[in-house]
C-alpha positions as CSV (number, residue, x, y, z in Angstrom):
1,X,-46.6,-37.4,-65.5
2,X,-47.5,-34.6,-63.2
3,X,-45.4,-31.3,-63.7
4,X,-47.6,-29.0,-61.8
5,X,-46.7,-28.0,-58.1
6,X,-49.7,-26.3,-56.9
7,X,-51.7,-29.7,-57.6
8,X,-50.9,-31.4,-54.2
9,X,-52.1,-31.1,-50.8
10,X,-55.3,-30.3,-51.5
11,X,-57.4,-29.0,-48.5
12,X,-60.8,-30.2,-50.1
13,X,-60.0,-34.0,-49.0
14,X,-62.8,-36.1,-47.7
15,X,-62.6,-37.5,-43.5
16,X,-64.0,-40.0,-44.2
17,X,-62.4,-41.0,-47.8
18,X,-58.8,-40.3,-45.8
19,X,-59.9,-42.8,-43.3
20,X,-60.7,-45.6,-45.5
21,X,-57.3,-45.1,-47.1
22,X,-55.6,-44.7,-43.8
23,X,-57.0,-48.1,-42.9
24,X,-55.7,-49.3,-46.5
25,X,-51.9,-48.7,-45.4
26,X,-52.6,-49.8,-42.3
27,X,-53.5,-53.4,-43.8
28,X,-50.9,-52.8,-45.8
29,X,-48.0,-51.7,-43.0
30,X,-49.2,-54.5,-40.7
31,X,-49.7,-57.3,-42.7
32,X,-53.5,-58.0,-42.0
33,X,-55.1,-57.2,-38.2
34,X,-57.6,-56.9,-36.8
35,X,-60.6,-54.0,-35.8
36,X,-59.3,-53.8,-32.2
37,X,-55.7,-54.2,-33.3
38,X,-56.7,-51.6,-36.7
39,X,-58.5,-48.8,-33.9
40,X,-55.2,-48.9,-31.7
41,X,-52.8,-48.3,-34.4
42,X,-55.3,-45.4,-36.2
43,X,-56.5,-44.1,-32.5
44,X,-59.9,-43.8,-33.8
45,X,-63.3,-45.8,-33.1
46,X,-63.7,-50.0,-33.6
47,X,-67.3,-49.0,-34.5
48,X,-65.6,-46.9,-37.3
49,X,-63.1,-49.2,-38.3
50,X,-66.1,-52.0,-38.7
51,X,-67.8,-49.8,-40.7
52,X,-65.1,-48.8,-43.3
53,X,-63.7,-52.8,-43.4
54,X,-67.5,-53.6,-43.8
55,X,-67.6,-51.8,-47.2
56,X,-63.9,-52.5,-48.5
57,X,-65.2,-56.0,-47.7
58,X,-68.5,-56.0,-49.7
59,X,-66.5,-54.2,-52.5
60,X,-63.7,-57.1,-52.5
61,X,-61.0,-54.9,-51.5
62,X,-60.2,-56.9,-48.5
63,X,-61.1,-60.5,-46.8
64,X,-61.8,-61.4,-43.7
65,X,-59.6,-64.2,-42.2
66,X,-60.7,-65.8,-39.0
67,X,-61.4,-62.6,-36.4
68,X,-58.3,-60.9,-38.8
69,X,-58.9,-58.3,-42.7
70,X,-56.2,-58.4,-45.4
71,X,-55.8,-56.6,-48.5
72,X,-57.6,-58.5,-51.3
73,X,-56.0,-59.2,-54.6
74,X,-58.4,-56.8,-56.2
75,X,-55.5,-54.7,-55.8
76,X,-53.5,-56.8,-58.2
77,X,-55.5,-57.0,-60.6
78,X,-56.4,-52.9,-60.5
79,X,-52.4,-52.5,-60.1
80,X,-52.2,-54.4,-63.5
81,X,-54.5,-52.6,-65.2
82,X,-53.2,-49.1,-64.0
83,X,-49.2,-50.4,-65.4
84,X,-50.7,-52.1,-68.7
85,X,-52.4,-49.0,-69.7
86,X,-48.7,-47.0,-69.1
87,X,-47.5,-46.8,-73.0
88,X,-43.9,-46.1,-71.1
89,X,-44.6,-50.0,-69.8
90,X,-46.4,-51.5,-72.5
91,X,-43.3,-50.4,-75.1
92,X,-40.5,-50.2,-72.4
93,X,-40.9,-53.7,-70.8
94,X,-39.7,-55.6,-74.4
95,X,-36.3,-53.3,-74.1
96,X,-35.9,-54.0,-70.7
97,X,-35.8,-57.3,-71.0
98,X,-32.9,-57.2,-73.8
99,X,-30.6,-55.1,-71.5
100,X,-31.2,-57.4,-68.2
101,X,-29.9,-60.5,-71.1
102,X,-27.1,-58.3,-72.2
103,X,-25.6,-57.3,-69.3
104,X,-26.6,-59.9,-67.2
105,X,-28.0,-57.6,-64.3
106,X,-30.8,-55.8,-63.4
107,X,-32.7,-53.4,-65.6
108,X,-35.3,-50.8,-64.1
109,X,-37.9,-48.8,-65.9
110,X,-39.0,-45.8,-63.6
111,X,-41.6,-43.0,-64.1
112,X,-42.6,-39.9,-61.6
113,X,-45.5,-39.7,-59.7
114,X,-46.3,-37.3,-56.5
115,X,-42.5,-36.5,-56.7
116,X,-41.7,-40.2,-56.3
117,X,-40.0,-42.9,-58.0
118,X,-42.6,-45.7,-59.1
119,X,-40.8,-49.1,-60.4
120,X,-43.1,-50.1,-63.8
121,X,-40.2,-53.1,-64.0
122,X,-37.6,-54.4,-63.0
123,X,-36.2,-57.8,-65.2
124,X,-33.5,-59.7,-63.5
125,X,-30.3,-60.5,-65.1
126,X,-28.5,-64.2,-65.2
127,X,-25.4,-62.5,-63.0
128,X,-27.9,-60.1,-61.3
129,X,-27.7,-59.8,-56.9
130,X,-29.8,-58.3,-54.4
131,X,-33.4,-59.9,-55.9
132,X,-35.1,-59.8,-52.1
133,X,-34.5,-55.9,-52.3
134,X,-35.3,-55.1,-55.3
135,X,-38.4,-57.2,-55.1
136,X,-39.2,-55.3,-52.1
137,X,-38.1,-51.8,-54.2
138,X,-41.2,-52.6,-56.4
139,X,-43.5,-52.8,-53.8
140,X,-43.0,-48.7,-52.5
141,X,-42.4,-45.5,-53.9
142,X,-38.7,-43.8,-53.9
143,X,-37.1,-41.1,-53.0
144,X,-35.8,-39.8,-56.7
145,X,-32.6,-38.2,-55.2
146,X,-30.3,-41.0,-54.7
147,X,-31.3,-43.1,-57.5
148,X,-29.5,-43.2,-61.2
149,X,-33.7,-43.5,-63.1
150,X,-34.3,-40.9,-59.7
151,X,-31.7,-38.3,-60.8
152,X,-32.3,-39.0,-65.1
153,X,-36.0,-37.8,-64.1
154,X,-35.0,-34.9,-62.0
155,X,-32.2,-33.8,-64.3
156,X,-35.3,-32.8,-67.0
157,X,-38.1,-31.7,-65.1
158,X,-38.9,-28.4,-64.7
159,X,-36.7,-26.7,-61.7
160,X,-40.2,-25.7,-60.2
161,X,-41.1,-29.1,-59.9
162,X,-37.9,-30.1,-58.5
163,X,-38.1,-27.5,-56.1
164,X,-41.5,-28.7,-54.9
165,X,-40.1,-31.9,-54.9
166,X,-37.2,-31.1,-52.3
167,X,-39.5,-28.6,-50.1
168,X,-42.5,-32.0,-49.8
169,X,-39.7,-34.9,-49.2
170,X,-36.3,-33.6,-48.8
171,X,-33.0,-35.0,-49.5
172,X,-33.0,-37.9,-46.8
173,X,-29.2,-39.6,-46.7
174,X,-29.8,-43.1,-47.7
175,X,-25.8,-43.6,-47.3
176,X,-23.1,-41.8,-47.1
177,X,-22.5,-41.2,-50.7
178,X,-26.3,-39.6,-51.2
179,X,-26.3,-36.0,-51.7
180,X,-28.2,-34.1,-49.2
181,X,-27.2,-30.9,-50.2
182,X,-30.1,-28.7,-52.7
183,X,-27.3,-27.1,-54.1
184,X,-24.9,-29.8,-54.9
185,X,-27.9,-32.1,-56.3
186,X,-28.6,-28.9,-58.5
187,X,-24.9,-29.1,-60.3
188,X,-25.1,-32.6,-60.5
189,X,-28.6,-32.6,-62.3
190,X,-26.8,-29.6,-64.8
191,X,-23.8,-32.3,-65.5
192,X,-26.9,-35.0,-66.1
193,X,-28.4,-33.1,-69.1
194,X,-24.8,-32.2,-70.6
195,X,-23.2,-36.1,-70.6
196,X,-27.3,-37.5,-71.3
197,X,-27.0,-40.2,-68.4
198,X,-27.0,-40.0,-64.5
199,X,-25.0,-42.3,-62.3
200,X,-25.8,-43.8,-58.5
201,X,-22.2,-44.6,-56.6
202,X,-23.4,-46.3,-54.1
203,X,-26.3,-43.6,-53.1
204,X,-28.7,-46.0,-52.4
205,X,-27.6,-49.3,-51.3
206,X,-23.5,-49.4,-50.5
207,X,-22.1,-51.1,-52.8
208,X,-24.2,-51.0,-55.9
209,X,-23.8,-48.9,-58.5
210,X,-26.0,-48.0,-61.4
211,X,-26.2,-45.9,-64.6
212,X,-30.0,-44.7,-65.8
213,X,-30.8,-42.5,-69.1
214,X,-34.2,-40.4,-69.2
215,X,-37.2,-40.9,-71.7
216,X,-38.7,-38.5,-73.5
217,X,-41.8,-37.8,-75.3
218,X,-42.0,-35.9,-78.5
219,X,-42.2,-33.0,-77.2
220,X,-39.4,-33.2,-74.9
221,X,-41.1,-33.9,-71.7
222,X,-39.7,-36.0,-69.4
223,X,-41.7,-39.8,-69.2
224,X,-39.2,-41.7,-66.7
225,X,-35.8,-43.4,-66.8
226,X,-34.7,-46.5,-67.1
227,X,-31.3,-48.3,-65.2
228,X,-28.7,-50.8,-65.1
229,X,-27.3,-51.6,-61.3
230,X,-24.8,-54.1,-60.2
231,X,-22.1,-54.6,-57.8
232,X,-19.6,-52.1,-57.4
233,X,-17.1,-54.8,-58.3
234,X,-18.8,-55.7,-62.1
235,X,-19.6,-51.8,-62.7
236,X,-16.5,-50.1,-62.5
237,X,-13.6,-48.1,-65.0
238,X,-15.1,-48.2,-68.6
239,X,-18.1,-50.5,-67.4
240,X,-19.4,-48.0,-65.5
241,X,-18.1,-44.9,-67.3
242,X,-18.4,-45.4,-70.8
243,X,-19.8,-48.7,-71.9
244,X,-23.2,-49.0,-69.4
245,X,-23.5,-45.2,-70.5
246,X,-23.8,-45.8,-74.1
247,X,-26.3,-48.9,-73.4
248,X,-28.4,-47.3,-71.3
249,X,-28.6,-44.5,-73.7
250,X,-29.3,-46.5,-76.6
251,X,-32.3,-48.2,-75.0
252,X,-33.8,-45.2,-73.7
253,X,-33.5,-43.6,-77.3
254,X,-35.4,-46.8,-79.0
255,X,-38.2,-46.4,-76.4
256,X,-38.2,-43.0,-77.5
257,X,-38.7,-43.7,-81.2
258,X,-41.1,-46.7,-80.6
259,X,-43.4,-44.8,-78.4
260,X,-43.1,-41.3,-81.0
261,X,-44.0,-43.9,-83.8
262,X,-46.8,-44.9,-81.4
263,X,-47.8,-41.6,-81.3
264,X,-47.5,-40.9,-84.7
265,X,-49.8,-43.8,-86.0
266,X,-52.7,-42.6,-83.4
267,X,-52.2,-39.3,-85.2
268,X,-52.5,-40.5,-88.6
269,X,-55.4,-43.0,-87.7
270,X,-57.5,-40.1,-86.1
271,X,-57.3,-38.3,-89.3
């Protein structure tokens, strides 16, 4: 995980490296197009366009369907290699799996990247709701601010970083309930690292509530968070106060220990 601030928004970025990328989330955004359709949206050239498709196509990063280009699933499989080489995934995903069958809801795993939220997984309970949204949570980044693994990451990163974080995305108001204010997120990040565990009432989504711990490294860093969410009605009183808590908690503290004992073995082996 990046902690450094100064490291983003780089003025040394490439045209023509943006463009292919811009033409990436276009494919992406739209669902497919076309060059014509592709210039409009990106007001620049169909000869340019061509050319930038031409190369994503001979490099298999997108197919050509009828006069239309679509994302290829070389994506997939680079987007699995990039998660199974995560040790946060790799040793998280067996725990999250035993806390979706215990409480019969959804478990997340979440690290930080860019000052965003990035769902490694996300294991649905027997009793769990909501599976078109989440599914559709996996596929973007997240605002860390107004979720519980969002606000468990925050709560241990450096107040520099958090800072940079607020300045680059602010604190958009997702309901009602999500704090917007710098200063209020502040305290609430404070009372985070004194109970161990952050909570989301209803931040997010209306309605759904969730309890996330942080995971640490070693050396204390922060590595991401992981979360329980369900309906306000199943997660309420000593659900959502004390008995979630201490689960969460638990988990996040075996990941801990499996990935230090990780660690450990690499150190001894390299001796």
């Amino acid at each position: 995980m990046t902690h450094s601030p100064g490291d983003e928004g780089s003025t040394q970025s490439l045209k023509t490296v943006t463009t292919t990328f811009d033409i990436i989330d276009a494919l992406e955004s739209l669902g497919g197009a076309g060059v014509t359709e592709l210039a409009d949206h990106l007001d620049i050239s169909k000869s340019a366009v061509y050319k930038h498709l031409y190369t994503l196509k001979e490099r298999k990063y997108v197919v050509k369907d009828g006069n239309d280009y679509r994302l290829s699933l070389q994506f997939l499989l680079l987007g699995e290699h990039v998660r199974n080489q995560n040790p946060l995934f790799r040793i998280g995903k067996p725990e999250i799996e035993k806390l979706a069958d215990e409480t019969g809801e959804y478990a997340h795993l979440t690290t930080e990247q860019h000052g965003l939220g990035i769902n490694l997984c996300k294991i649905r309970g027997e009793h769990a709701v909501g599976t078109d949204y989440q599914i559709a949570k996996k596929q973007r980044a997240n605002y860390l601010h107004s979720m519980a693994t969002g606000k468990a990451i925050l709560a241990f990163l450096p107040e520099e970083r958090v800072n940079w974080i607020i300045d680059r995305y602010g604190l958009p108001e997702m309901t009602d309930s999500t704090l917007t204010d710098r200063e209020t997120l502040f305290e609430s990040l404070a009372e985070i690292r004194e109970q161990g565990y952050a909570v989301n009432d209803g931040e997010e989504v209306e309605g759904l509530r969730a309890v996330g711990a942080p995971i640490h490294d070693r050396d204390g860093s922060v590595l991401g968070a992981l979360s329980v969410s369900a309906p306000k009605t199943r997660l309420s009183g000593d659900q959502f106060r004390k008995h979630i808590p201490e689960l969460v908690t638990r988990t996040a503290n075996v990941i801990e220990v499996n990935l230090n004992m990780v660690e450990r073995s690499s150190d001894i082996g390299s001796l």
